[in-house]
FIDREN-974436 format. One record per atom (N, C-alpha, C): x, y, z; residue in one letter. Coordinates in steps of 0.1 Angstrom, whole numbers, plus 5000, padded with zeros to 4 digits. Layout:
BEGIN
XYZa ...
This chain:
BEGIN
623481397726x 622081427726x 621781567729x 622781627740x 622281747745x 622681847735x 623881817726x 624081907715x 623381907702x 622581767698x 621581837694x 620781847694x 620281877705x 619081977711x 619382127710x 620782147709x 621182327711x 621382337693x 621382237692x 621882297670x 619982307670x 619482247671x 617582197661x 617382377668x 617682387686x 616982537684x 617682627681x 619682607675x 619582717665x 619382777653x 618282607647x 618082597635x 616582727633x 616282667646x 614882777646x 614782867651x 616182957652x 615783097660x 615783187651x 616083197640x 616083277624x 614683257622x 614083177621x 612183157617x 611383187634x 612083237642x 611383297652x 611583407652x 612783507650x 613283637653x 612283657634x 612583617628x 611583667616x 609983667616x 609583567623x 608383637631x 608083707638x 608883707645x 608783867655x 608783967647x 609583997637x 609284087627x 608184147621x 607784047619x 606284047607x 605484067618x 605484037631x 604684047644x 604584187647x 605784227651x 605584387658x 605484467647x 606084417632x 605284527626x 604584577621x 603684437625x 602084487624x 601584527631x 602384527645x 601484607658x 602184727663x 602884747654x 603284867655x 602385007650x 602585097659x 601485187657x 601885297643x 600685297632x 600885397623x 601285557630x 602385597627x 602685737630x 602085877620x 600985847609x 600485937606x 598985947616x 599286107617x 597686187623x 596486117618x 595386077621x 593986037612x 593986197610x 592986217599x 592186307594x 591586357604x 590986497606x 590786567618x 589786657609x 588886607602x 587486667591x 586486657606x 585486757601x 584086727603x 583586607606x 582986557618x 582186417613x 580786467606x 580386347605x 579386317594x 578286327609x 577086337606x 575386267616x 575786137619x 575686137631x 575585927635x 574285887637x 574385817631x 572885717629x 571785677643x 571285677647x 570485627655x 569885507651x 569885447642x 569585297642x 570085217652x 571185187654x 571785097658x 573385127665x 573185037674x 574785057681x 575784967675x 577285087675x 577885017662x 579384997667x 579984897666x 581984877668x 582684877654x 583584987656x 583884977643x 585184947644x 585784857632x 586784787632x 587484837624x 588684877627x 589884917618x 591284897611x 591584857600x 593084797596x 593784887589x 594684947604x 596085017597x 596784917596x 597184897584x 598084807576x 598084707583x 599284637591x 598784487597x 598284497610x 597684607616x 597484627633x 595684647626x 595084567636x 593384587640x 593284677650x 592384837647x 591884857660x 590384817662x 589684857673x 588684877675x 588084947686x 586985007679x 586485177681x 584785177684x 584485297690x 583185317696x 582985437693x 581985497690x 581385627691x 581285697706x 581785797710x 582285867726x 580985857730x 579785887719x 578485907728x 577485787733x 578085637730x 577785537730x 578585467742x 579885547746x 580085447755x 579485457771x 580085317775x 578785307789x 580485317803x 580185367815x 580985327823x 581585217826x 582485157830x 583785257832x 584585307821x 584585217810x 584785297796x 585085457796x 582985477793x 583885627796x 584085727803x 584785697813x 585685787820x 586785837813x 587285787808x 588685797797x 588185947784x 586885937782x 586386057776x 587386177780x 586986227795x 587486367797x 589286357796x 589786257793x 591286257789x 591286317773x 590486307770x 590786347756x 590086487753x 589986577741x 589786687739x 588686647728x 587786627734x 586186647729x 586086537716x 586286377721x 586386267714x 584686237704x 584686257694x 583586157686x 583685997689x 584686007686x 585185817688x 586185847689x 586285697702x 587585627710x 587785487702x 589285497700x 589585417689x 590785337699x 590885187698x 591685087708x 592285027700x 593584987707x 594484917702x 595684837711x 596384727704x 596984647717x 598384687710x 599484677720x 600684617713x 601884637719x 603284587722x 604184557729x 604884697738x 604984747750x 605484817755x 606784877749x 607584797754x 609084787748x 609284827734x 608584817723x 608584877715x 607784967715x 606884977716x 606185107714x 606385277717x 607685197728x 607885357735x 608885367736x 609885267726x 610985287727x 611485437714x 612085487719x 612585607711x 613385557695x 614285447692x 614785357687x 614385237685x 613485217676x 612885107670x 613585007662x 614884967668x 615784847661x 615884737660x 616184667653x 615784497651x 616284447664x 617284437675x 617084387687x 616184377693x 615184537693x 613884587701x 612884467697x 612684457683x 611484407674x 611784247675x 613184197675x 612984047678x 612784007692x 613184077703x 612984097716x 611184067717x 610284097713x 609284127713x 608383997712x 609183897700x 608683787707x 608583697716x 608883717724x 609083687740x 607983777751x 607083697754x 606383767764x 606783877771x 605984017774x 606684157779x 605584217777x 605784287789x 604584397790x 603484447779x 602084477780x 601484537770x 600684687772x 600384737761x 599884857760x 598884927751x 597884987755x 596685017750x 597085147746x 596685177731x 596985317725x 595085327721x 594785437727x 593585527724x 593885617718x 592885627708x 592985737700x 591285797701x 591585987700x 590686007702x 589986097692x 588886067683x 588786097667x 587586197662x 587586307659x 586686427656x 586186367643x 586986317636x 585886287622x 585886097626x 585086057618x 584385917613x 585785827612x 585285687616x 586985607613x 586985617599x 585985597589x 586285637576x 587185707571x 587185837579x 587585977571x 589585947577x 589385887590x 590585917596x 591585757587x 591185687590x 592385587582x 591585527569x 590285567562x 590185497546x 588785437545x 587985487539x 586585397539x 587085247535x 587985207532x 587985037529x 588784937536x 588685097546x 589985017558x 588984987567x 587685007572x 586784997580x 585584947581x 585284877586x 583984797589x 583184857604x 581884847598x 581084867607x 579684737613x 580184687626x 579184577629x 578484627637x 576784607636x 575884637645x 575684557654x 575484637668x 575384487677x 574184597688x 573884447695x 572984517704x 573784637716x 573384667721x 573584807731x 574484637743x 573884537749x 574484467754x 575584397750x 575784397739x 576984327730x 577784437734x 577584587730x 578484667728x 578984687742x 578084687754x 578884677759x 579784557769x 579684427763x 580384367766x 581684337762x 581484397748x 583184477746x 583884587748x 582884637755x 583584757763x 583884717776x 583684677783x 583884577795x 585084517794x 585184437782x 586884387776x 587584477776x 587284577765x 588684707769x 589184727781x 587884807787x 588584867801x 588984737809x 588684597807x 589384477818x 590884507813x 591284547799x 592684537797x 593484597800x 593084717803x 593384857811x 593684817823x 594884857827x 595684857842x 595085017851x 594084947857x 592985067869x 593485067880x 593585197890x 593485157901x 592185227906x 591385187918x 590485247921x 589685297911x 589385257901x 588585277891x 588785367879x 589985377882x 590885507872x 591685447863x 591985487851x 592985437844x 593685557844x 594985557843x 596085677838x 596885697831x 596785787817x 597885727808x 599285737814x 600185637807x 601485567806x 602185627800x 601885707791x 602585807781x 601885847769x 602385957766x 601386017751x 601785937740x 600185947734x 600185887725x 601685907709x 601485847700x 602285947689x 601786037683x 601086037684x 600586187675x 599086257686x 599086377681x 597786417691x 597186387694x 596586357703x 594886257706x 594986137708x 595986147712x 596285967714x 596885917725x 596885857735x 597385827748x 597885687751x 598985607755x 599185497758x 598485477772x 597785367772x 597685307791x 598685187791x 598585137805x 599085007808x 598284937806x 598384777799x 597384707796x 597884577805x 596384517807x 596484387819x 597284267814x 597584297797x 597684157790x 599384187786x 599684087786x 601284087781x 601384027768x 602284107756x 602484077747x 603483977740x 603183887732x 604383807727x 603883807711x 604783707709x 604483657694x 603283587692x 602883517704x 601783467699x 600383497710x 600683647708x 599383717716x 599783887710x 599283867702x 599583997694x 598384097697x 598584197682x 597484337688x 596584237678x 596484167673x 595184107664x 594484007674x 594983947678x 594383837687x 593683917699x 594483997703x 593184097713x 592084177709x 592384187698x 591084277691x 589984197688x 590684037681x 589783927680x 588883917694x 589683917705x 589183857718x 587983997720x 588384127718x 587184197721x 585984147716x 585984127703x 585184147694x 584183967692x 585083907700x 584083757708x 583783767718x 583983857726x 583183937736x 582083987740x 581484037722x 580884067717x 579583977715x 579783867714x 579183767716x 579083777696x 579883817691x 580183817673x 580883687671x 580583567661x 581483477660x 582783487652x 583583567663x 584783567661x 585383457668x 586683387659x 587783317673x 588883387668x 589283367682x 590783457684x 592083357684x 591383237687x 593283137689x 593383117675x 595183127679x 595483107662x 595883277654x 594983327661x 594883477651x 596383577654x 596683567648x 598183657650x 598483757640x 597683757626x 598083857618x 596383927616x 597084017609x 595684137611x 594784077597x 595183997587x 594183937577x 593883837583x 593983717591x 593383647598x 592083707603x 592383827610x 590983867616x 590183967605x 590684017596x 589784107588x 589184007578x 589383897578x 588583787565x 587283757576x 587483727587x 586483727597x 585483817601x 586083927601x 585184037604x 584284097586x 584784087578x 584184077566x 583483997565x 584083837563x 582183777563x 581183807571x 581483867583x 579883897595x 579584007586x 580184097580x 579584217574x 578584167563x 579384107553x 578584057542x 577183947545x 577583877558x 576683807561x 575383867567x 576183987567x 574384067576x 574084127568x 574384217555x 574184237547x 573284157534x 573584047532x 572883927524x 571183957537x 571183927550x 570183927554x 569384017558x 569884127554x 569284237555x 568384297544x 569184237531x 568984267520x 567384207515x 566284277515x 565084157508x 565284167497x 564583967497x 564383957483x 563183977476x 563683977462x 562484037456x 561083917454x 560083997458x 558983897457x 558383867445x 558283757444x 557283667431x 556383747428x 556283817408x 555383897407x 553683797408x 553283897406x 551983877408x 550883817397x 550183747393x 549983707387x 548883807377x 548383797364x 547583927357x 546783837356x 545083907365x 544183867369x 543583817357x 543283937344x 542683907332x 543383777324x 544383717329x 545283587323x 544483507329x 544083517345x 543383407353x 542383417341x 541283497346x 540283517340x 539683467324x 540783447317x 540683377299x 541383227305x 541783197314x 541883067314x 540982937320x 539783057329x 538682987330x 537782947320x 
């Protein structure tokens, strides 16, 4: 009996180390720079989270001049941020110098986690793709009760966060994050959890790859959009028609 119990889990450790694959590397962080253009005017309508899909990793981002404390404190770490852009994903890989398939199946197994900030002079549009990004409007209290999520993920002392190590590319900083990463608590599932924080009907269990959460975050777009959109009103009737039909 006890041997096969050791064959069934060596049946399934090939379909776990292959998820760890598809796992970390989607939460692995893109190593190109965002675009570093001009931003655009920001809107004053409305306070906005913007969601972002580098390839299988979600971030999510705020405009610098929208955020509220303790958030932004993390501001003067950066060199004159438009938007702070967040992200989750496995220590051990992330900062390992040698990114090799030991590192990346290792990863499914619970281990430390890590918040990559990025800090962004032009629009998320310009920096990773107008069709890579969504924009949800939420109230000033929504927004910041996902910002409240971030910095809980953030390993503070005394009110401080400190980065962990530089980011990959400029403008970008690792912290320590509160949450430990596995296979089945990925960088999508935290992003999900911000963004139900939000009090957005997002769910996060279950969510492990980055189109899980971007079919979700799409319909709220389209869904506020249908409601935003009026419809056209019933013409009017031509008086002189009334009038010959009296």
């Amino acid at each position: 009996m006890h041997d096969a119990a050791v064959i069934a889990r060596l049946k399934r450790r090939p379909l776990l180390v292959a998820l760890g694959v598809v796992l970390l590397g989607g939460c692995s962080v893109i190593t190109q720079r965002p675009a570093d253009n001009r931003p655009q005017g920001r809107s004053s309508a409305a306070t906005t989270i913007y969601v972002a899909r580098r390839g299988w990793h979600i971030d999510v981002g705020f405009e610098a001049s929208e955020l509220e404390p303790p958030l932004a404190s993390l501001e003067v770490q950066f060199s004159t941020p438009r938007y702070l852009s967040f992200g989750f994903g496995d220590r051990h890989y992330l900062v390992a110098r040698n990114r090799n398939f030991p590192g990346l199946a290792a990863a499914i197994w619970p281990g430390p986690g890590l918040l990559l900030a990025t800090g962004l002079t032009a629009p998320p549009e310009e920096a990773f793709g107008p069709t890579q990004v969504i924009r949800l409007s939420v109230s000033p209290e929504a927004a910041r009760a996902a910002q409240a999520y971030v910095w809980a993920s953030l390993a503070s002392e005394n009110g401080i966060a400190t980065p962990y190590a530089n980011g990959p590319y400029q403008g970008s900083q690792y912290y320590s994050a509160t949450q430990r990463y596995s296979g089945f608590y990925t960088c999508n599932t935290w992003a999900a959890e911000v963004l139900h924080a939000a009090g957005l009907p997002i769910h996060s269990v279950g969510v492990l790859f980055a189109g899980q959460l971007w079919a979700q975050v799409t319909k709220i777009a389209h869904d506020t959009a249908d409601r935003a959109t009026p419809r056209a009103a019933a013409p009017l009737p031509d008086p002189m028609t009334i009038v010959s039909q009296r």
